[in-house]
BALOBA-1460 file (C-alpha; in Angstrom, 3 decimals):
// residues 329
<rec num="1" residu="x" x="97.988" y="3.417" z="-10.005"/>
<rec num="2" residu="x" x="99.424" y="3.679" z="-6.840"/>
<rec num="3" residu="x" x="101.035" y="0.004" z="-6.717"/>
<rec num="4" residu="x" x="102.379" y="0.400" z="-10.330"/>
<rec num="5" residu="x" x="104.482" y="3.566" z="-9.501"/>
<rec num="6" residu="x" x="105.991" y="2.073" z="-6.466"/>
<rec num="7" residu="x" x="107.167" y="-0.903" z="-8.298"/>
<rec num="8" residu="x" x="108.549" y="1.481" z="-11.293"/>
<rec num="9" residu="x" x="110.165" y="3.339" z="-9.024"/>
<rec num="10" residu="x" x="111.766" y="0.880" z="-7.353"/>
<rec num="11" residu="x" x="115.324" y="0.549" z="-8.089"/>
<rec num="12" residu="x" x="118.365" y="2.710" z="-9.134"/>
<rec num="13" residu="x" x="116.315" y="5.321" z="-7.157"/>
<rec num="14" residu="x" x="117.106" y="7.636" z="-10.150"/>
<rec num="15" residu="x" x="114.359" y="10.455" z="-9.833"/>
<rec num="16" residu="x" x="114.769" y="11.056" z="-13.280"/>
<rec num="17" residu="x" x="113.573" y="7.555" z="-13.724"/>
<rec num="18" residu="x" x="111.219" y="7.703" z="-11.832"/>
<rec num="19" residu="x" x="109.352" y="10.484" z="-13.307"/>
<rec num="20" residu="x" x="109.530" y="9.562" z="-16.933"/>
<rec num="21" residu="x" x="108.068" y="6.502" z="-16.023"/>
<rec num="22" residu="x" x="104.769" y="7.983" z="-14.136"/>
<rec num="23" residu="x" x="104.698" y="10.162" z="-17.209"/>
<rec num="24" residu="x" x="104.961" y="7.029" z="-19.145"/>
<rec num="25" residu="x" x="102.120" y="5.696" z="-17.389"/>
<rec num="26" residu="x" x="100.290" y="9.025" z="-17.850"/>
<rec num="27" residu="x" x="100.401" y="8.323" z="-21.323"/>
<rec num="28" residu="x" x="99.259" y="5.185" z="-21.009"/>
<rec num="29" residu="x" x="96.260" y="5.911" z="-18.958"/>
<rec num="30" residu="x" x="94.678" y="8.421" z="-21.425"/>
<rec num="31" residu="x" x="95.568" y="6.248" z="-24.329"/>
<rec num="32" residu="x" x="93.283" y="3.637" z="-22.464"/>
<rec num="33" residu="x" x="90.552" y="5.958" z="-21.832"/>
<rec num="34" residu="x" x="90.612" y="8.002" z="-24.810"/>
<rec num="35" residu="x" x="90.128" y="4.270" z="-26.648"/>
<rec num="36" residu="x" x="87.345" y="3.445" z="-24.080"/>
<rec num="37" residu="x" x="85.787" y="7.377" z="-24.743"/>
<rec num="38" residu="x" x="86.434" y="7.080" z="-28.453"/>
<rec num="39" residu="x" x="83.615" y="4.541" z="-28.935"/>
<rec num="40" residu="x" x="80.248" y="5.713" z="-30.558"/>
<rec num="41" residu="x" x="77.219" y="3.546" z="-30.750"/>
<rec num="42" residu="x" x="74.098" y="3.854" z="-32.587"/>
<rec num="43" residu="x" x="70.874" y="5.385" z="-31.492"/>
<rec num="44" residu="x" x="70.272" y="6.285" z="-27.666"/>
<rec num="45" residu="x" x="72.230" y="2.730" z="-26.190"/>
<rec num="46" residu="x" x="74.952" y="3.270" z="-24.517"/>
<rec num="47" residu="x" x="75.556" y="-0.587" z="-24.359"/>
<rec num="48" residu="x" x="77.916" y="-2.248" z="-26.476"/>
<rec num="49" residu="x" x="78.497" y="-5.175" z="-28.312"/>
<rec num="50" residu="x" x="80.501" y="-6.727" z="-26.654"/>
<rec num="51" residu="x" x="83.136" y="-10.057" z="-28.424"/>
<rec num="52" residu="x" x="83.670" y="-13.085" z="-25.795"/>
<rec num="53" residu="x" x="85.266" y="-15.141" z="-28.341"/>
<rec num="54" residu="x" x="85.346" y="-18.197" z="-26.020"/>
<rec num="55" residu="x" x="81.843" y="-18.189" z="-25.240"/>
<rec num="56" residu="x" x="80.921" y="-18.340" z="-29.140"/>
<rec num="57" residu="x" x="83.307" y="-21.033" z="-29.576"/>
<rec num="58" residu="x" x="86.002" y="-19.188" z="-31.469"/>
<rec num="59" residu="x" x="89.558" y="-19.339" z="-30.614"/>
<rec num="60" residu="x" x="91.143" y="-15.962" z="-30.355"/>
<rec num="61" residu="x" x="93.951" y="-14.072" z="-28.214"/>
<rec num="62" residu="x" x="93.938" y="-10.230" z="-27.507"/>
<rec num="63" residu="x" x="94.919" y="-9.078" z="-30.763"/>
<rec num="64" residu="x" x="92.893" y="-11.472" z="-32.601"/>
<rec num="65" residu="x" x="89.932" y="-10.879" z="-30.886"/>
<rec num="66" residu="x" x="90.538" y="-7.083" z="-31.384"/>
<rec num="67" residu="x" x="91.142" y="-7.839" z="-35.314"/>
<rec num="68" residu="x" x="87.596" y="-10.034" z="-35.425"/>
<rec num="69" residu="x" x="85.748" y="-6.953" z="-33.554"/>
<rec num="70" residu="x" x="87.070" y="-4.560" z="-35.848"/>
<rec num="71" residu="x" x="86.565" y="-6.905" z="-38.945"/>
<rec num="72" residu="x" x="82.563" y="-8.107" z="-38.185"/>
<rec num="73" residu="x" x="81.616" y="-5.252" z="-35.876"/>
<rec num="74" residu="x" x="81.914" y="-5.714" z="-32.078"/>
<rec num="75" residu="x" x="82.301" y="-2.735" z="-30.036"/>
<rec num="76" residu="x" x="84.421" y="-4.180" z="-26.990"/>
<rec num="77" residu="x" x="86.453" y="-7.012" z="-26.246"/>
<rec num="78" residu="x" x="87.472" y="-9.335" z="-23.612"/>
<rec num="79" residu="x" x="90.707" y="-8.283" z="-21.080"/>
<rec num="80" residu="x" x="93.133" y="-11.150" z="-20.157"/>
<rec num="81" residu="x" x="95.252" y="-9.652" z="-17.200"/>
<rec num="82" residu="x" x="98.075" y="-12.290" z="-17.463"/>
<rec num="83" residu="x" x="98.802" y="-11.140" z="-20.851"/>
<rec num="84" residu="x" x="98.439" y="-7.350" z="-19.710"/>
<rec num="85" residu="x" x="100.569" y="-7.755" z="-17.262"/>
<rec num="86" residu="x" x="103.001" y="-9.292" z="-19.440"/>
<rec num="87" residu="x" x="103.448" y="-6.461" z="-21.370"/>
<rec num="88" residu="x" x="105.949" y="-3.421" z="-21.550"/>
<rec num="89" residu="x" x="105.011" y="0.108" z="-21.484"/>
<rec num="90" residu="x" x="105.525" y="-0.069" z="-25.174"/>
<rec num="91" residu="x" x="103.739" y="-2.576" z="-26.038"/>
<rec num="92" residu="x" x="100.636" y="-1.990" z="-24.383"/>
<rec num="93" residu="x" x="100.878" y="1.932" z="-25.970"/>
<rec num="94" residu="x" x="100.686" y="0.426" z="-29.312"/>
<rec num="95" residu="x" x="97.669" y="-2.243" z="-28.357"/>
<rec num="96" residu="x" x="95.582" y="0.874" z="-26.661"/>
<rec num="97" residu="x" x="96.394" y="2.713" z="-30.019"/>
<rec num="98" residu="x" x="95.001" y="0.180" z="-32.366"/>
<rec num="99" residu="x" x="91.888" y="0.073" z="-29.871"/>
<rec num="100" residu="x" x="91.436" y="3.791" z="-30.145"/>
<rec num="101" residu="x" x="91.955" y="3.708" z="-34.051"/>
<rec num="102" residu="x" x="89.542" y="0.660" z="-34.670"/>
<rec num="103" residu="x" x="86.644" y="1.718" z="-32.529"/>
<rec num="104" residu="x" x="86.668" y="-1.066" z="-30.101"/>
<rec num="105" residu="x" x="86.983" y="-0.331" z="-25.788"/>
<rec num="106" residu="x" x="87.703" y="-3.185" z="-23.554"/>
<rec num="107" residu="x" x="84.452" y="-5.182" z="-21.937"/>
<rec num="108" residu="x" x="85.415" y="-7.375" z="-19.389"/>
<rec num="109" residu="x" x="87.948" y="-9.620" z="-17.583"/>
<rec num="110" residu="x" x="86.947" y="-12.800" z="-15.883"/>
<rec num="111" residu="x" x="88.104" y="-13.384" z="-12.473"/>
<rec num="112" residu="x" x="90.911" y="-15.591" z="-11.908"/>
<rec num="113" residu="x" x="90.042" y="-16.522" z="-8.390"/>
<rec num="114" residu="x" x="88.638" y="-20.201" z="-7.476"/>
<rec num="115" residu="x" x="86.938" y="-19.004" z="-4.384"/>
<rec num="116" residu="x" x="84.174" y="-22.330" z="-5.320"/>
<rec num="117" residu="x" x="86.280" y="-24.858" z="-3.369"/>
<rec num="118" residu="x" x="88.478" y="-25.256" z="-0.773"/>
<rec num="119" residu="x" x="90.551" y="-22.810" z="1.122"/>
<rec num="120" residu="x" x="93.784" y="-23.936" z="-0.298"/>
<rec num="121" residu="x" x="92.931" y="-23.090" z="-4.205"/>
<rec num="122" residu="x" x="90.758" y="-19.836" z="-2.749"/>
<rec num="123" residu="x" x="94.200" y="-18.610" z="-0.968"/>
<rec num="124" residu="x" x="96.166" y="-19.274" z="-4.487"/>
<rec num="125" residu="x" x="94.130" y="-17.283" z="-6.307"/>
<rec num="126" residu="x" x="94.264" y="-14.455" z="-4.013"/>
<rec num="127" residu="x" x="97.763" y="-14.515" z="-4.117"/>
<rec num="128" residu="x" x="97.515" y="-13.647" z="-7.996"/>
<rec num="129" residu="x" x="95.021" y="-11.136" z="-7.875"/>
<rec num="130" residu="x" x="96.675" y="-8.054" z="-7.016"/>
<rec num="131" residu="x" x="98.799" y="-8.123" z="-9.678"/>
<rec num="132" residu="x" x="96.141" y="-8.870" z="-12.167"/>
<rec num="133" residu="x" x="94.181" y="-5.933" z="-11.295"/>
<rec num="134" residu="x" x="96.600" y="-3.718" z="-11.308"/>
<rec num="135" residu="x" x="97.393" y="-4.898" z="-14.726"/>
<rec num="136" residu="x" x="93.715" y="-4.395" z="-15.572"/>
<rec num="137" residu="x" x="94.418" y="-0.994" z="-14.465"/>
<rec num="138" residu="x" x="97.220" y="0.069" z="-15.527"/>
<rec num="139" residu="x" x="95.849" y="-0.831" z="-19.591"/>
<rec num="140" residu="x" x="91.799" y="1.055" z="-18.490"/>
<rec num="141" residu="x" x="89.968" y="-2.012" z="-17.906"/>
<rec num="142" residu="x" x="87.147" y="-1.227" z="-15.073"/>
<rec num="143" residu="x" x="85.015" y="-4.541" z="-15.133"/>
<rec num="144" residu="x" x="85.769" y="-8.187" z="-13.794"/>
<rec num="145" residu="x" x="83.018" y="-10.640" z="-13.825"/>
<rec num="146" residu="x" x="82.614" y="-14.153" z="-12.509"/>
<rec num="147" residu="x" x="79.154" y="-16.805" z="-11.646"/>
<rec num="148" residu="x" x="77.578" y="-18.400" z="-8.445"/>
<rec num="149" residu="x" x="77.538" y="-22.230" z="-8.557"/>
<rec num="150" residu="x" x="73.467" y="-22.539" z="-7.985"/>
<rec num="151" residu="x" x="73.810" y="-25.507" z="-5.373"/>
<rec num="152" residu="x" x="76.056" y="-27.810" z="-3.197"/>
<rec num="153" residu="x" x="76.039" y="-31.422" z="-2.247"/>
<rec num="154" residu="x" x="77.726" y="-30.495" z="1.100"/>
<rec num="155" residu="x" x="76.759" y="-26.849" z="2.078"/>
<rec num="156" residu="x" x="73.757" y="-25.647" z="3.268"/>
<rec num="157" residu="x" x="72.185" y="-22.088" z="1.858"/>
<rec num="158" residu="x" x="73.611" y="-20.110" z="5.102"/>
<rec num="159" residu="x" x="76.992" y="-22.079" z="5.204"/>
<rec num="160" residu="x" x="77.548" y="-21.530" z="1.349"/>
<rec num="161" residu="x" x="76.043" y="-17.529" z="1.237"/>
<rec num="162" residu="x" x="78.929" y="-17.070" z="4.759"/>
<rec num="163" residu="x" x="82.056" y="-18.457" z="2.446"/>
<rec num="164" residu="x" x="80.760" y="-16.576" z="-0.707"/>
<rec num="165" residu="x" x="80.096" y="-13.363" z="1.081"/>
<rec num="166" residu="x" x="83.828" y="-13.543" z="3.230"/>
<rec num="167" residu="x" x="85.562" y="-14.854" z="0.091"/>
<rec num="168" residu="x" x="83.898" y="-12.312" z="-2.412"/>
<rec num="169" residu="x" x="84.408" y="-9.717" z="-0.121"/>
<rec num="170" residu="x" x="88.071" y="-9.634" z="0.071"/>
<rec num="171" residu="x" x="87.925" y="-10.275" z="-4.234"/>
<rec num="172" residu="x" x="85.880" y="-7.270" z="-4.409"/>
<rec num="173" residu="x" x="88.311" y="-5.045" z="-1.921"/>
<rec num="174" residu="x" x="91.353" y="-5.829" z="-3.969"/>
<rec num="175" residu="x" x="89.636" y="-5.134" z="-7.389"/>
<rec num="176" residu="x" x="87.945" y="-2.009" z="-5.872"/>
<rec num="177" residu="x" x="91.283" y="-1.153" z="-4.863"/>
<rec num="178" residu="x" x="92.331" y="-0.723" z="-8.425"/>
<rec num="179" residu="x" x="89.837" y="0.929" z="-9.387"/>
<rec num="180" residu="x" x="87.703" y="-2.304" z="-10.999"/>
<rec num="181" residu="x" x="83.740" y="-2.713" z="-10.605"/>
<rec num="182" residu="x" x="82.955" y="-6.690" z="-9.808"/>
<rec num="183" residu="x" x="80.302" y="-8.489" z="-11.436"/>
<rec num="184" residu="x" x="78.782" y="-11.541" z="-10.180"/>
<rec num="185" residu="x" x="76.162" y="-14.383" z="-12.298"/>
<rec num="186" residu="x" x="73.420" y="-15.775" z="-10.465"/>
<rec num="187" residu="x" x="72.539" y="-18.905" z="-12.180"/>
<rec num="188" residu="x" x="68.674" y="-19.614" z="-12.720"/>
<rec num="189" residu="x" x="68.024" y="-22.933" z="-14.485"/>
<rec num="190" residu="x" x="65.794" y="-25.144" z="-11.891"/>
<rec num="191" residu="x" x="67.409" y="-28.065" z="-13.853"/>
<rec num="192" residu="x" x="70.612" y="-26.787" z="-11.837"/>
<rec num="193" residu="x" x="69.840" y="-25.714" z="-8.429"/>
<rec num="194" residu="x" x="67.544" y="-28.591" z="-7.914"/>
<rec num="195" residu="x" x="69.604" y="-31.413" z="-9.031"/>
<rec num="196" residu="x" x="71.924" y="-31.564" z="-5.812"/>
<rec num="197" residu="x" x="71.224" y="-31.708" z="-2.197"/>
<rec num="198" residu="x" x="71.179" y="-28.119" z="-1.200"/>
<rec num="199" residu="x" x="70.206" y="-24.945" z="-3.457"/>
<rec num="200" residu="x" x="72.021" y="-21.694" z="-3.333"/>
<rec num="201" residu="x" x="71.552" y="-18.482" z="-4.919"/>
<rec num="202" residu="x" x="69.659" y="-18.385" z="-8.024"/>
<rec num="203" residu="x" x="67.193" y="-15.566" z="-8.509"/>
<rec num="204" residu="x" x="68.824" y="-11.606" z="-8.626"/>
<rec num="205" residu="x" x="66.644" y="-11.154" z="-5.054"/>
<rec num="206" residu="x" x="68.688" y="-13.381" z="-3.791"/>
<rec num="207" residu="x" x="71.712" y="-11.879" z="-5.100"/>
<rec num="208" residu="x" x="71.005" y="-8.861" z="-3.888"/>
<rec num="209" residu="x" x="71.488" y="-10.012" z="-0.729"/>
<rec num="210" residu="x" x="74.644" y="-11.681" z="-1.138"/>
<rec num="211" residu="x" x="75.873" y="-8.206" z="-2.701"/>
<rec num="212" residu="x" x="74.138" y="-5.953" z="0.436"/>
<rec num="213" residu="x" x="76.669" y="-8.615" z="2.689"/>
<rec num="214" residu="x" x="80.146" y="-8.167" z="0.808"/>
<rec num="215" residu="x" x="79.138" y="-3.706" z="1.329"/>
<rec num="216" residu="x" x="80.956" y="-2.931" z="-1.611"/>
<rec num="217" residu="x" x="79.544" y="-0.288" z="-3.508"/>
<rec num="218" residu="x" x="81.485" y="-1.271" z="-6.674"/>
<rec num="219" residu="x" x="79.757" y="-4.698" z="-7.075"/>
<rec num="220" residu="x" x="77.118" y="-5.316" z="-8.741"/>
<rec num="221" residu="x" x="75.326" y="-7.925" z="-11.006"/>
<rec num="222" residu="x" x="76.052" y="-9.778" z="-14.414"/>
<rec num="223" residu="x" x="72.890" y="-9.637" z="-15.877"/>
<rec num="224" residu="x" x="71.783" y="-12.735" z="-17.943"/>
<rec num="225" residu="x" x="68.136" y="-12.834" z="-20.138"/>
<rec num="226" residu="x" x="68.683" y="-16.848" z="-19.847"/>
<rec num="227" residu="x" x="69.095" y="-16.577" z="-16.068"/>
<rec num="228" residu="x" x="66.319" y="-13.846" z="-16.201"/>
<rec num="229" residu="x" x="63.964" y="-16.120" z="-18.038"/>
<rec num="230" residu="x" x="65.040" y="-19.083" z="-16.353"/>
<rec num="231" residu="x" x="64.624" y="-17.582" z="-12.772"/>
<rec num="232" residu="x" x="61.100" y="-16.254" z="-13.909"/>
<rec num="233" residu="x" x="61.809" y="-12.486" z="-13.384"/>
<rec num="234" residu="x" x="60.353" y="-9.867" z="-15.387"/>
<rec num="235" residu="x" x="61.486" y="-6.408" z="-16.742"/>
<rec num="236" residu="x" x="59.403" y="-4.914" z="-13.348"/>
<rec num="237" residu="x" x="62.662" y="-7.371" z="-11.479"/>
<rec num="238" residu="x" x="65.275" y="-5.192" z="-13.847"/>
<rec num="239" residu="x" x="63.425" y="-1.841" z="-13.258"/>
<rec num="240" residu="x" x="64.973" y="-2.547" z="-9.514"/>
<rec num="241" residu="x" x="68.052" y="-1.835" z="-10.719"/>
<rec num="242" residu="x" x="70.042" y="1.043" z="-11.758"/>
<rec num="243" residu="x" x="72.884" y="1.162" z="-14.003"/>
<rec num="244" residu="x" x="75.546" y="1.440" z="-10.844"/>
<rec num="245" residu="x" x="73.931" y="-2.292" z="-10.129"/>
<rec num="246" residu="x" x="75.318" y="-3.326" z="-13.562"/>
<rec num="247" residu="x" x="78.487" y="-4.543" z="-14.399"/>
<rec num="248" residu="x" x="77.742" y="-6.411" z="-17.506"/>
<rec num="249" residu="x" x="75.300" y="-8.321" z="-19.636"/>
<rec num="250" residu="x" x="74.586" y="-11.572" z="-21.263"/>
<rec num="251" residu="x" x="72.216" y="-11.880" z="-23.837"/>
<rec num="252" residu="x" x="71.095" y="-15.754" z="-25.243"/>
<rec num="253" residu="x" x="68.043" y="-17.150" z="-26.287"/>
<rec num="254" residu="x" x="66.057" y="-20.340" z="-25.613"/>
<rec num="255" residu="x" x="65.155" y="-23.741" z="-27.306"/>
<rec num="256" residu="x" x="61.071" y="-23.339" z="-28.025"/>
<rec num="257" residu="x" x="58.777" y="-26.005" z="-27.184"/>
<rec num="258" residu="x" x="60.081" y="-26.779" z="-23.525"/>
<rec num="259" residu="x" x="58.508" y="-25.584" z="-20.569"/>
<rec num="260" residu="x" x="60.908" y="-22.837" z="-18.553"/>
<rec num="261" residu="x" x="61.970" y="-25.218" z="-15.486"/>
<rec num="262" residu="x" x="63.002" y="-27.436" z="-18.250"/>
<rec num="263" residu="x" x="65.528" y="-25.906" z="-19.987"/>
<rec num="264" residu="x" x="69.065" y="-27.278" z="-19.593"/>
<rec num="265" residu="x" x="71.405" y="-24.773" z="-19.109"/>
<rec num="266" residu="x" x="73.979" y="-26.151" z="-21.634"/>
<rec num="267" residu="x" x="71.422" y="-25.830" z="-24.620"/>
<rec num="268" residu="x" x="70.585" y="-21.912" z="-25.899"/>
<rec num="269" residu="x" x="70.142" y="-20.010" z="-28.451"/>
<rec num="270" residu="x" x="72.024" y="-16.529" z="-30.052"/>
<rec num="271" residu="x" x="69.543" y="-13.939" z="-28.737"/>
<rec num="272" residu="x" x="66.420" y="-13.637" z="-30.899"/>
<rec num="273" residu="x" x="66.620" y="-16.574" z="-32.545"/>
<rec num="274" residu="x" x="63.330" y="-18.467" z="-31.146"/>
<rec num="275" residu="x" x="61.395" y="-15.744" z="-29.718"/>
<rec num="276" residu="x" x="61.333" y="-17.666" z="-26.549"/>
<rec num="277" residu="x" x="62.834" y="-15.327" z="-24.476"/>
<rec num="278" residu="x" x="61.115" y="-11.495" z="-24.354"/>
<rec num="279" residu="x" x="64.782" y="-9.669" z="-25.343"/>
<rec num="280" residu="x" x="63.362" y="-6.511" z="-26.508"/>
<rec num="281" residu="x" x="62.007" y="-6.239" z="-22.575"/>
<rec num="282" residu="x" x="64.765" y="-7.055" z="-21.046"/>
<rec num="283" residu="x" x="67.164" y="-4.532" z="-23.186"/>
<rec num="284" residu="x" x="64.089" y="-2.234" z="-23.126"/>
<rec num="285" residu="x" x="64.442" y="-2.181" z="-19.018"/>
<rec num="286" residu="x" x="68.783" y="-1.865" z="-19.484"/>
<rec num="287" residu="x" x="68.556" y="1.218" z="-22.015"/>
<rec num="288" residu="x" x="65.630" y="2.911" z="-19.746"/>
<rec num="289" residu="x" x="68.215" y="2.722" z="-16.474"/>
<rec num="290" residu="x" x="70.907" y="4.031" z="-18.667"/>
<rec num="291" residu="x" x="72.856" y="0.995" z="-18.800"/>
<rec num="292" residu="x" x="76.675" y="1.216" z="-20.151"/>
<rec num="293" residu="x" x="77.242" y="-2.291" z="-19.525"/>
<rec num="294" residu="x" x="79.472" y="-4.655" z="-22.239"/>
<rec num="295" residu="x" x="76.763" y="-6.948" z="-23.613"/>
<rec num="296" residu="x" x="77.552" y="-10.371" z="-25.256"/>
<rec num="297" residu="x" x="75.807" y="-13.650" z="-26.935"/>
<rec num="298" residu="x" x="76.847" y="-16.734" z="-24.651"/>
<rec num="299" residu="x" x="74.789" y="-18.805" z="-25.706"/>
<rec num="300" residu="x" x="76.385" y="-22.385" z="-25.232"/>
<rec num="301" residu="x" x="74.995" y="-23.707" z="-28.530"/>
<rec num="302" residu="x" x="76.342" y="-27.130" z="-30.507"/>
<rec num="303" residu="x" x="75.421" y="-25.617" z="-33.720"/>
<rec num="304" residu="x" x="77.450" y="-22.523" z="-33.593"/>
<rec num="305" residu="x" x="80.396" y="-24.026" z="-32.002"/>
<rec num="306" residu="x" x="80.842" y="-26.189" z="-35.155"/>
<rec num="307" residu="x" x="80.950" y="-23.290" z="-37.704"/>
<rec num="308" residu="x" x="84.187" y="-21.689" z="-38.741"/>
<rec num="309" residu="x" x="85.215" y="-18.764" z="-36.788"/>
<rec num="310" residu="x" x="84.335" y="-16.127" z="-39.432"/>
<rec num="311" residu="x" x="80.998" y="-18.005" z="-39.678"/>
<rec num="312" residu="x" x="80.258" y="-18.248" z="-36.009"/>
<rec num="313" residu="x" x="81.380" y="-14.682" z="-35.620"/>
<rec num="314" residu="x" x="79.240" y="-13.231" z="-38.636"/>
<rec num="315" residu="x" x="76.029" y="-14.797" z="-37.126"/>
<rec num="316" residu="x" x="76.605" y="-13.992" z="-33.203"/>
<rec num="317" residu="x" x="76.950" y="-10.339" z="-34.503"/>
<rec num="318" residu="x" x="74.068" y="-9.865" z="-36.694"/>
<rec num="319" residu="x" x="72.296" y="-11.620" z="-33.903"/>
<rec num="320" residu="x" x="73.343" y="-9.124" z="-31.242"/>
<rec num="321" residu="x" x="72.467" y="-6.275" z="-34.250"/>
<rec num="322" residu="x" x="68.892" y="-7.910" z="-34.472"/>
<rec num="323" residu="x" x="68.152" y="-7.413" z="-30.645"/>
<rec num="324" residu="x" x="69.673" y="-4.098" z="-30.116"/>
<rec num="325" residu="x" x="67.760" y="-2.502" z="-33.490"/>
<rec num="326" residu="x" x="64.344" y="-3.513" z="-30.851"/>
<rec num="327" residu="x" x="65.838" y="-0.251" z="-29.491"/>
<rec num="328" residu="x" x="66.492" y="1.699" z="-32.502"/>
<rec num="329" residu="x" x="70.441" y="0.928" z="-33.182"/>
């Protein structure tokens, strides 16, 4: 809030200026949490259902993917801060009003940062990010997300976990900054971590200690039943956690008939769909800790990738409606 003001008010130095734009902004802000407040989801979840076109295969900007929430059912939707940031006071007004009217919050927004390779792109990326997250502020968004590549052909485990924790750190002091909670993926597929020289975090114990290092308060975990299964964890893992710990969930499926250290990361299923992974645990364990998190289907699957959009979107949300009536809405 802080950074948005002092560029508004930079300029003809006309207090009157000044002031109807922080009351401008004033609007803005409750129009983004009044949206964000305004949802109501069934039964005693306080999850929602949360659309990542992309990750579903479907093709879809801001206000498309708002239209296709409100249309099938989603509850939240992704946040793209270049596009945020790209907008006027107005227009953003009348995008948080649609929100508010249709029922449907913001979920997420990925970080933009490439802090998995060199300096050089690491430092470009930070250069970016405090304008993005001020954007994310300035329209209500709270959550920014991002994964952990599970191995390295050149790093060793206590090289790699000294670059993420320095690199993530400073990420996670900008978005805290603006008042953004950080979410990080550990990946858990075996078919992953072991297929290059040296492993790196893959298991949420392991994350845990990459999060205890950065000393952020605001970061936390996205939570992932593939990685879950895939890392052989169990609801007892989850019950670890509280809902402060989570910043947002993923929720896939698995091919039957392959043992767990053979599945391929690239090949799930929408949740529920085999029976393969134990979903009604694992959103059993979220609910119990009071979990608020966005939740989405990412499931990577050929199948559903060749559907038409209305198609692909009309199954990923009855499949997210399937798993989340395990919990009575």
């Amino acid at each position: 809030m802080g950074v948005y003001w002092r560029h508004a008010g930079s300029g003809n130095g006309n207090p009157g200026s000044t002031a109807m734009t922080r009351r401008t902004f004033a609007s803005s802000t409750a129009l983004a949490s009044s949206a964000a407040l305004a949802l109501a989801v069934p039964g005693n979840r306080k999850m929602t259902i949360h659309l990542s076109a992309g990750a579903i295969g479907v093709k879809a900007d801001t206000r498309m993917a708002l239209e296709y929430a409100a249309r099938f059912g989603f509850e939240s939707i992704d946040a793209d801060p270049v596009f945020l940031g790209g907008l006027s006071q107005g227009a953003l007004n009348d995008i948080l009003g649609q929100m508010k009217s249709k029922g449907v919050g913001w979920g997420l927004s990925g970080l933009r940062v490439e802090f998995r390779k060199g300096d050089g792109e690491f430092a470009a990326g930070m250069k970016d990010l405090p304008a993005h997250a001020a954007a994310l502020q300035r329209a209500g968004v709270k959550r920014v997300t991002t994964w952990l590549s599970p191995a390295s052909d050149t790093l060793t485990y206590l090289e790699n976990f000294r670059i993420h924790a320095r690199r993530l750190r400073e990420v996670a002091r900008v978005l805290n900054d603006n008042g953004c909670r950080f979410g990080m993926e550990y990946v858990g597929p075996k078919t992953l971590w072991a297929a290059r020289r040296y492993p790196f975090i893959h298991s949420m114990r392991e994350m845990k200690e990459l999060i205890g290092e950065i000393g952020f308060s605001s970061v936390g975990f996205v939570l992932d039943s593939w990685h879950w299964y895939t890392a052989r964890e169990s609801a007892a893992d989850l019950r670890t956690l509280s809902n402060r710990d989570v910043v947002s969930v993923d929720l896939n499926d698995a091919p039957a008939g392959l043992d767990v250290d053979q599945q391929i990361d690239s090949r799930r299923e929408l949740p529920v769909a085999t029976g393969v992974i134990d979903v009604k645990a694992f959103l059993t364990a979220l609910r119990d800790m009071g979990c608020d998190a966005p939740v989405r289907a990412e499931p990577f699957n050929a199948a559903l990738r060749q559907m038409p959009p209305e198609q692909a979107l009309a199954a990923t949300v009855q499949a997210m409606k399937k798993a989340f009536a395990f919990l009575g809405g």
